[in-house]
Every structure is written in C-alpha cells, then in structure tokens.
C-alpha positions as CSV (number, residue, x, y, z in Angstrom):
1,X,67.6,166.8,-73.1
2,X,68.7,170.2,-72.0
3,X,71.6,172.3,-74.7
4,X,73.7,173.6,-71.8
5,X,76.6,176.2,-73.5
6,X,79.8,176.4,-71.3
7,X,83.3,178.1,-71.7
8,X,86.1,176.3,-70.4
9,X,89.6,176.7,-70.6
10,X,91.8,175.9,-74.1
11,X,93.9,173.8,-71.6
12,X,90.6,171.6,-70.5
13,X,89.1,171.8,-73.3
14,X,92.5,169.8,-75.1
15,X,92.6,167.4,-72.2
16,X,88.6,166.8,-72.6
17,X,89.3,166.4,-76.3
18,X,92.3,163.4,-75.7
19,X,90.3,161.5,-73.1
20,X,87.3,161.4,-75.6
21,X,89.2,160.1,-78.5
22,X,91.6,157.8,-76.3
23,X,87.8,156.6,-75.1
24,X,86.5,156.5,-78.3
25,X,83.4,159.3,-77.4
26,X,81.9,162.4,-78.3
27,X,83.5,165.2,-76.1
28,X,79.8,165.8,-74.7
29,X,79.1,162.1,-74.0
30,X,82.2,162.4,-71.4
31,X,81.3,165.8,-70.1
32,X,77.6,164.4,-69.6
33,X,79.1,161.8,-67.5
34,X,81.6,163.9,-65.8
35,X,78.5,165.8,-64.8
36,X,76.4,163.4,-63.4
37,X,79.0,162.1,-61.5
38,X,80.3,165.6,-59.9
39,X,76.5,166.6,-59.6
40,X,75.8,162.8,-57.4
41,X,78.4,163.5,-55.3
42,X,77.6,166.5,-55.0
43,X,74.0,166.0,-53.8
44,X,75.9,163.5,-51.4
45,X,77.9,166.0,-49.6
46,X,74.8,168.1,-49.7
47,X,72.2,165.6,-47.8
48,X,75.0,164.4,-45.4
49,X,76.1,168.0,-44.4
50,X,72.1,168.7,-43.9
51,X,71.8,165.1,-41.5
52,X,75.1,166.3,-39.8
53,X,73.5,169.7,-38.6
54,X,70.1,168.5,-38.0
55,X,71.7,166.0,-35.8
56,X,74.0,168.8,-34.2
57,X,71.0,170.9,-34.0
58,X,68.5,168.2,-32.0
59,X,71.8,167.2,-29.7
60,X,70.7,169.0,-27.3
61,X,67.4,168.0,-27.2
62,X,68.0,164.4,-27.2
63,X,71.5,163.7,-26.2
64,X,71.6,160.1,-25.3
65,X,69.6,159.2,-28.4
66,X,72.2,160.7,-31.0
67,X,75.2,159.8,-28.9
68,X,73.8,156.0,-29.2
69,X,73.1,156.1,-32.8
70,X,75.4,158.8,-34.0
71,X,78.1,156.0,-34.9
72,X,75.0,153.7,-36.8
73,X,73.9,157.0,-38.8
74,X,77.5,158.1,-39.8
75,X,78.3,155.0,-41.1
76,X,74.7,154.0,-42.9
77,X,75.3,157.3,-44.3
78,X,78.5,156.2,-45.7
79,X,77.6,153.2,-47.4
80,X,74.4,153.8,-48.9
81,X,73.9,154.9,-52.2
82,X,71.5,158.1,-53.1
C-alpha cells in the first residue's frame, strides 16, 4: 500500500473526522474509500467521454451504423459496471 500525504482544509478535515467516528473508522479507512469511489467514477466519465468522441469522430465515416446503434451503446454504457 502506497503513504499518500495530503493537505486539506481544517473545515474538511473536522467534517472527515465526525463521519469517521459517527462510522466507527479510522479517518484514512474513509478517505481510502472516498477515493476509490471518486477515482471509479472518475475512470467512468473518462472511458465514456473517450467512446463519445471516437463515435463522433467515425460518424462520418459510418453514419447509418452509429445512428442505428448510438441509442444501444449509450445506454450499455450506462448500465454496465467498469
């Protein structure tokens, strides 16, 4: 496991400290979860923006095959999980 150092505000850092206690965890435990989560979703956002404008990009070279399956893809890309 990787020792990541981070400054965050006193704020944050007070509202990171309550949710740990009120969950009974280590502040890091919920700030390694917070992570994963925000770095999934990020890596979401990230492979459908790349489909998107690979799509975009070979529209013109196949119109009537993205047009058909545009609304398939879009959703697929919606429900599955990466």
């Amino acid at each position: 496991m990787k020792d990541v150092h981070i400054h965050i505000p006193d704020e944050l850092a007070d509202r990171l400290a309550k949710i740990a206690d009120s969950l009974g965890e280590t502040r890091a435990s919920v700030v390694r979860e917070a992570t994963a989560q925000y770095v999934t979703a990020k890596e979401k956002e990230i492979t459908s923006r790349e489909m998107r404008r690979y799509a975009e990009e070979m529209g013109p070279y196949s119109d009537e095959f993205v047009k058909e399956t545009w609304p398939g893809v879009s959703k697929l890309l919606l429900e599955l999980e990466w």
